[in-house]
Legacy VTK file of the C-alpha trace (Angstrom):
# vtk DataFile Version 3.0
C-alpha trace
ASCII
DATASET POLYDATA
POINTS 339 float
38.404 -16.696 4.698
37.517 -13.959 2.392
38.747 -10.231 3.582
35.874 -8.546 4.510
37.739 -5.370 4.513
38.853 -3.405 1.578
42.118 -2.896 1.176
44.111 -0.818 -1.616
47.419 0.824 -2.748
47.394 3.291 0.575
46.535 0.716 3.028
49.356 -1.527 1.819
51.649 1.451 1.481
50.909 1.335 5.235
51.523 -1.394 5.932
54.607 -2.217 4.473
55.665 1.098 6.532
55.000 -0.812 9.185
56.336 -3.870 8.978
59.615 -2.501 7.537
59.575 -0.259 10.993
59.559 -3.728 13.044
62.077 -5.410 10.673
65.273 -5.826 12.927
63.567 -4.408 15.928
61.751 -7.642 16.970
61.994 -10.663 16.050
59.856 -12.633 13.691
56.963 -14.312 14.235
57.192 -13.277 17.755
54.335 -13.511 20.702
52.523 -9.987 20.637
50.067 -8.716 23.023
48.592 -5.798 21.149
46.557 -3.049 23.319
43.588 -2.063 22.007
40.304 -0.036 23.024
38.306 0.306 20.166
39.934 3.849 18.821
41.363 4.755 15.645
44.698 4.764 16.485
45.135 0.926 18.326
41.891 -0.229 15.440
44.597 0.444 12.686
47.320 -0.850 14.243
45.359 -4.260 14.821
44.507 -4.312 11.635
48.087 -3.648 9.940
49.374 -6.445 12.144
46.204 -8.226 11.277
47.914 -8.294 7.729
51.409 -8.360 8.554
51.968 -10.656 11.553
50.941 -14.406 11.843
47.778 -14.014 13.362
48.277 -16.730 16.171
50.753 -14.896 17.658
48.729 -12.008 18.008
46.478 -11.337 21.217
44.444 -8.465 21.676
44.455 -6.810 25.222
41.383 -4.964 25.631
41.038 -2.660 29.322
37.904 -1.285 31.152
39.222 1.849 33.077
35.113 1.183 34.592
34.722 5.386 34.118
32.141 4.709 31.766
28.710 2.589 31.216
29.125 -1.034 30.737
26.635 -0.534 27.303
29.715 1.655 26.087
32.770 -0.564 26.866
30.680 -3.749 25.974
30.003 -2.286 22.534
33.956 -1.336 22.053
34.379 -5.023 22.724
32.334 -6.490 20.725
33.522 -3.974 17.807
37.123 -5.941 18.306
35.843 -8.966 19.408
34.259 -8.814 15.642
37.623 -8.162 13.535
39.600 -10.266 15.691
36.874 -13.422 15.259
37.496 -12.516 11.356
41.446 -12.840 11.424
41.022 -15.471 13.966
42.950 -13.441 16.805
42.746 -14.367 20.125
41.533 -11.446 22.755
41.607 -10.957 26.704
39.593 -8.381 28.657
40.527 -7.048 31.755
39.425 -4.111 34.065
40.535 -1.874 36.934
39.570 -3.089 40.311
38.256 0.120 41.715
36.234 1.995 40.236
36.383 5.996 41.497
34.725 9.101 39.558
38.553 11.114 40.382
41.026 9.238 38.697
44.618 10.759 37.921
45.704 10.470 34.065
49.121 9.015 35.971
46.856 6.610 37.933
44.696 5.348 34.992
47.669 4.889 32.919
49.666 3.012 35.785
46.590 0.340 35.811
46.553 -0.195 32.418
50.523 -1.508 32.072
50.709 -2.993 34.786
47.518 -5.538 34.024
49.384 -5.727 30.450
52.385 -6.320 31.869
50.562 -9.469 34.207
48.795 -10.402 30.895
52.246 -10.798 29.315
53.626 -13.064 31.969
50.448 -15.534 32.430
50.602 -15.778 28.577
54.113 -15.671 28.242
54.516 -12.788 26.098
57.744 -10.343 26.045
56.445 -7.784 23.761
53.276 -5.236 24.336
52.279 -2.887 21.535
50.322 0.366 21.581
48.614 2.432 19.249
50.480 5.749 20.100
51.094 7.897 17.145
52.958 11.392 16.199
50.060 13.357 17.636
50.220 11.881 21.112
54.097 12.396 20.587
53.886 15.715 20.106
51.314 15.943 23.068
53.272 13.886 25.380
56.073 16.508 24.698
54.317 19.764 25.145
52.435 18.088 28.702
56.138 16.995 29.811
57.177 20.451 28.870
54.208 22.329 30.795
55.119 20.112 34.091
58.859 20.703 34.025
61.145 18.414 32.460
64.724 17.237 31.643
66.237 16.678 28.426
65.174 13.036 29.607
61.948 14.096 29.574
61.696 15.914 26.439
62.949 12.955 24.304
59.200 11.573 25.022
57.934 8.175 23.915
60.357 6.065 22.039
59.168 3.657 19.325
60.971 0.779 21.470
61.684 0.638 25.049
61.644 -1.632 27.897
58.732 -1.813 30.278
59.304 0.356 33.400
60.119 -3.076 36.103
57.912 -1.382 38.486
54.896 -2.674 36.126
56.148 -6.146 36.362
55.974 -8.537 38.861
59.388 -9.562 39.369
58.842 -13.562 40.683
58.036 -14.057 36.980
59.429 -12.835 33.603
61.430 -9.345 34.477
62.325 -8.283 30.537
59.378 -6.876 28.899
59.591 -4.915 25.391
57.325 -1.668 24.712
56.789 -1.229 20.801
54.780 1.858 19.600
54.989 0.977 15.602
52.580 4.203 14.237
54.725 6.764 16.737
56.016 8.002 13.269
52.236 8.654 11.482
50.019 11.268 11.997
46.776 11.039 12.785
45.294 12.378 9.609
46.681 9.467 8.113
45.963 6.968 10.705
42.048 8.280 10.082
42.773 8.047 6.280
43.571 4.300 6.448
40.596 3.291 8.394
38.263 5.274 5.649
39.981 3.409 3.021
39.190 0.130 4.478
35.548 1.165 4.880
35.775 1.029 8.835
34.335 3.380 11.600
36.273 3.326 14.956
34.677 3.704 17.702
35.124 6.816 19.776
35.728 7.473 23.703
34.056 10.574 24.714
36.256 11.040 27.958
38.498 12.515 24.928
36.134 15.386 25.323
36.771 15.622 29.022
39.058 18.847 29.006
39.750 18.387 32.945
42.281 15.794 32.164
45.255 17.357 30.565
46.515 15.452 28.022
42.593 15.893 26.294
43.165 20.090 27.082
46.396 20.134 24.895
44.737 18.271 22.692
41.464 20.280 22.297
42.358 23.529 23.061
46.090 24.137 22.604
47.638 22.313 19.963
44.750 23.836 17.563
45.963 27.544 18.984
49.456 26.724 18.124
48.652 25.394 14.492
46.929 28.632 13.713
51.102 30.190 13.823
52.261 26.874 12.108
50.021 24.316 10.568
52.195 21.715 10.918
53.214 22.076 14.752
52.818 18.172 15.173
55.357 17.585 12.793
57.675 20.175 14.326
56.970 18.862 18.126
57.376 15.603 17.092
61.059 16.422 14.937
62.554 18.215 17.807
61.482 14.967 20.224
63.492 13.213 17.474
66.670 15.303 17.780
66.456 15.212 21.243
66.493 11.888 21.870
69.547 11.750 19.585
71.417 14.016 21.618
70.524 12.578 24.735
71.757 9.228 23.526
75.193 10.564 22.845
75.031 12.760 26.748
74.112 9.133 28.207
76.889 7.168 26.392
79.610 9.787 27.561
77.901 9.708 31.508
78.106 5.687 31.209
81.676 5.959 29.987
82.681 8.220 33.276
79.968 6.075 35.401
82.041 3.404 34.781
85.212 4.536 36.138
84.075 6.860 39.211
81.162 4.572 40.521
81.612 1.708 42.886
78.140 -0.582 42.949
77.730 -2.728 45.977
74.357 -4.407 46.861
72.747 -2.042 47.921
74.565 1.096 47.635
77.003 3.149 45.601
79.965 5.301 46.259
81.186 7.948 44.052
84.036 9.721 43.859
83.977 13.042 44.359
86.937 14.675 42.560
85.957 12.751 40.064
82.725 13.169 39.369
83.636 17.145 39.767
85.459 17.467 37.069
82.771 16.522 34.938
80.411 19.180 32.700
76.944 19.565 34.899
74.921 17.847 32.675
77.555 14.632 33.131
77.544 15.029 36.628
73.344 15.114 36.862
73.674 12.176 34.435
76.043 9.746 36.231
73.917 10.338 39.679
70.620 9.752 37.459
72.325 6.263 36.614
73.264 5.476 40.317
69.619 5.859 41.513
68.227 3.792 38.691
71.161 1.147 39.261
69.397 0.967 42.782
65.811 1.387 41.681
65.302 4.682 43.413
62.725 6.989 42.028
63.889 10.953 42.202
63.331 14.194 40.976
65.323 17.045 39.440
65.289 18.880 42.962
66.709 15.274 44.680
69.576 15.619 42.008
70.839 19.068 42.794
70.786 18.241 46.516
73.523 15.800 45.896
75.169 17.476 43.529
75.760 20.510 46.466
77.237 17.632 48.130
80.790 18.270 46.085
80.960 21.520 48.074
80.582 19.795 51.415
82.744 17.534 53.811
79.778 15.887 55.701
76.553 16.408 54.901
72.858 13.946 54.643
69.783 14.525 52.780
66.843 11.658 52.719
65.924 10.225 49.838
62.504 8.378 48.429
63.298 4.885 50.314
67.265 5.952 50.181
69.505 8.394 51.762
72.409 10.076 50.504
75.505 11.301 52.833
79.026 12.492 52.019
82.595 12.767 53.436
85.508 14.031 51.720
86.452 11.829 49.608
83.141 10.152 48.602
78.893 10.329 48.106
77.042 7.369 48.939
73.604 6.705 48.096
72.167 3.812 49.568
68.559 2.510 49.019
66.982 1.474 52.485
65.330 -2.126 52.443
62.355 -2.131 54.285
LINES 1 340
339 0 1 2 3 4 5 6 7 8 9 10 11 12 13 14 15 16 17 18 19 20 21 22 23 24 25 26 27 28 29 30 31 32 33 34 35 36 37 38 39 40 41 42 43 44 45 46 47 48 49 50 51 52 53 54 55 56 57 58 59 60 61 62 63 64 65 66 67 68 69 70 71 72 73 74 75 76 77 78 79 80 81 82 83 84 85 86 87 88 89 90 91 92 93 94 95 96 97 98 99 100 101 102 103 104 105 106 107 108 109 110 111 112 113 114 115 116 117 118 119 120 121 122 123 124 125 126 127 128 129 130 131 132 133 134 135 136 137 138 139 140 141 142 143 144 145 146 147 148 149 150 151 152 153 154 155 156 157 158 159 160 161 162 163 164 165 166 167 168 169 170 171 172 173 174 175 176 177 178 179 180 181 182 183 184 185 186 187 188 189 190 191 192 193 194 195 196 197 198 199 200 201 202 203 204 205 206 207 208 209 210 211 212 213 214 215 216 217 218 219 220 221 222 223 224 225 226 227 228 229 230 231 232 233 234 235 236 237 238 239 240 241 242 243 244 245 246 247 248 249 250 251 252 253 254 255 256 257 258 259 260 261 262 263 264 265 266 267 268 269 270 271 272 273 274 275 276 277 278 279 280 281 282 283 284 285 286 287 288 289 290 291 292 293 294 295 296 297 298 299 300 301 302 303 304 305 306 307 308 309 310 311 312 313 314 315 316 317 318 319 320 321 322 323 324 325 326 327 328 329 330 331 332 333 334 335 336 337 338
C-alpha cells in the first residue's frame, strides 16, 4: 500500500532515534500493545513504530476515561482507527466502568494500566508502550517534588520498567514490561514530526482543566520558570537523569547489605539490628524500603522512620498498611498480615 503520509530526512532521523533506543532493550519483533488516545505525543509514537516495527505485532490500546462526550472520544477513535486501518494495525477499545464528574489524576491513571495490563494478558502481550516524553518528565518531577518525595521519587519515569504487580492480575501472566521510547524528546519536536508528515493530532481539552495538577504545572508553572531559563525542561529532565544514576548505585550498595542482614521467610522478615545500624541513613531507609516491597507492602516515608526509631528501642510495635512491625533486642520484624 502506498504511504499516505509524507515522510522526509527529519521524520526518519526520528525514527531511527527510536528504534536504536529499543535496540537491546526489547526484543525483536516482539508483541506490543501500544497506548494511544489520539494526542501528539502517543500519534507519533504509533506512527514511528508504524515504520519501524512489524506491524502485526503491533496493537493499539485506545481508553475512554467516559469524562467527556461520546462525539469527542468516538472522533479520537476513528482518527486512529484510520492510520491503523492504513498500516494494517490491529486496535482494542476499552473504557472505565464508572463514570464520576470527580475523578483523582491517581485514580484515572490507576484505570488506565490496569485495563492495559488485562489487555496484555487476554492477548498475550508482555510489553505496553506509552507516549510519555521529556516534557511530562520534567512535569512528573516537579509534581513529585511539590508532594514530597524521595530520591526514589525524584528519579521519575524510566524509559523501561516493570509494570507495578498491583496492575496485574496475578492468576495469569505476572511479568509485564513498561517502555516509554520518546521519554528522551521534547515536545517541540514531537509536534515538529507530526507537521512534517502533514498530520493534525487531535487534542483533549481536559489538558485545559487547571484543577488537575499535572495540567497546572503544565499551564501555569513550567512557562513561569522558563521565563529564568528557557530551557527548564531540559534541565528538569537532566537532573531526573543523574538522579536515577545515583540512586542505582545507593540501591546496589542497600541490596549488597540486604543480603547479608535480612532473613526472608514467607511472610515476614527479620533484620538485624546491629547490623543494619551501622549502616549510613540513606542505607538503612533503603534496605527497609526493600523488605516491604519483598512482602508487597505499600508505605510511606513517615512508615520508614518509625522503624528506623526502632534501633533505639528494646520492644516496641507500630501498625503497618496490612503489616505490622515490632522489635526486641536483637531483631525488627515486619510481617505482612494475610487477610
Amino acid at each position: 500500500m502506498k504511504n499516505k503520509y509524507t515522510a522526509n530526512r527529519f521524520t526518519r532521523a526520528l525514527e531511527r532515534k527510536i528504534s536504536s533506543f529499543l535496540d537491546g532493550k526489547i526484543q525483536n519483533n516482539s508483541k506490543i500493545l501500544l497506548a494511544c488516545s489520539g494526542g501528539p505525543d502517543s500519534t507519533t509514537l504509533l506512527l514511528i513504530m508504524a515504520q519501524i516495527w512489524p506491524t502485526n505485532k503491533i496493537t493499539v490500546a485506545y481508553f475512554d476515561h467516559r469524562l467527556r462526550s461520546k462525539k469527542k472520544t468516538n472522533l479520537e477513535y476513528k482518527f486512529l482507527k484510520d492510520i491503523c486501518e492504513h498500516y494494517d494495525i490491529k486496535i482494542i477499545r476499552g473504557h472505565s466502568n464508572k463514570k464520576s464528574k470527580i475523578v483523582s489524576e491517581d485514580a484515572l491513571r490507576n484505570a488506565r494500566y490496569k485495563w492495559l495490563a488485562r489487555s496484555c494478558q487476554d492477548l498475550k502481550i508482555q510489553n505496553i508502550m506509552t507516549g510519555h516524553n521529556q516534557n511530562d518528565q520534567a512535569e512528573t518531577v516537579l509534581f513529585r517534588l511539590i508532594r514530597g518525595t524521595s530520591l526514589d521519587g525524584v528519579k521519575a519515569m524510566q524509559v523501561k520498567t516493570s509494570l507495578d504487580s498491583v496492575f496485574i492480575n496475578q492468576k495469569k501472566q505476572t511479568k509485564l514490561f513498561l517502555f516509554r521510547p520518546l521519554l528522551n524528546t521534547s515536545r517541540e519536536v514531537i509536534n515538529s514530526y507530526l507537521n512534517s508528515m502533514n498530520i493534525s493530532a487531535l487534542y483533549d481539552s481536559t489538558n485545559d482543566n487547571n484543577k488537575y495538577i499535572r495540567n497546572y504545572i503544565r499551564n501555569e508553572v513550567i512557562p513561569t520558570l522558563q521565563k529564568i531559563n528557557p530551557k527548564v525542561i531540559d534541565a528538569v529532565s537532566r537532573f531526573a537523569t543523574i538522579v536515577n544514576v545515583d540512586n542505582n548505585t545507593l540501591s546496589m550498595y542497600a541490596n549488597k547489605h540486604y543480603r547479608k542482614i535480612v532473613v526472608e521467610k514467607k511472610h515476614s522478615v527479620e533484620i538485624d539490628k546491629q547490623a543494619i545500624s551501622r549502616l549510613p541513613p540513606s542505607l538503612i531507609n533503603r534496605v527497609i524500603l526493600d523488605c516491604c516491597q519483598y512482602l508487597e507492602i505499600k508505605i510511606n516515608n513517615d512508615h520508614i522512620n518509625h522503624i528506623v526509631g526502632f534501633l533505639e528501642k528494646n520492644r516496641a510495635y507500630y501498625s503497618l498498611p496490612n503489616a505490622e512491625a515490632r522489635t526486641t533486642k536483637k531483631l525488627i520484624t515486619i510481617k505482612r498480615l494475610i487477610k
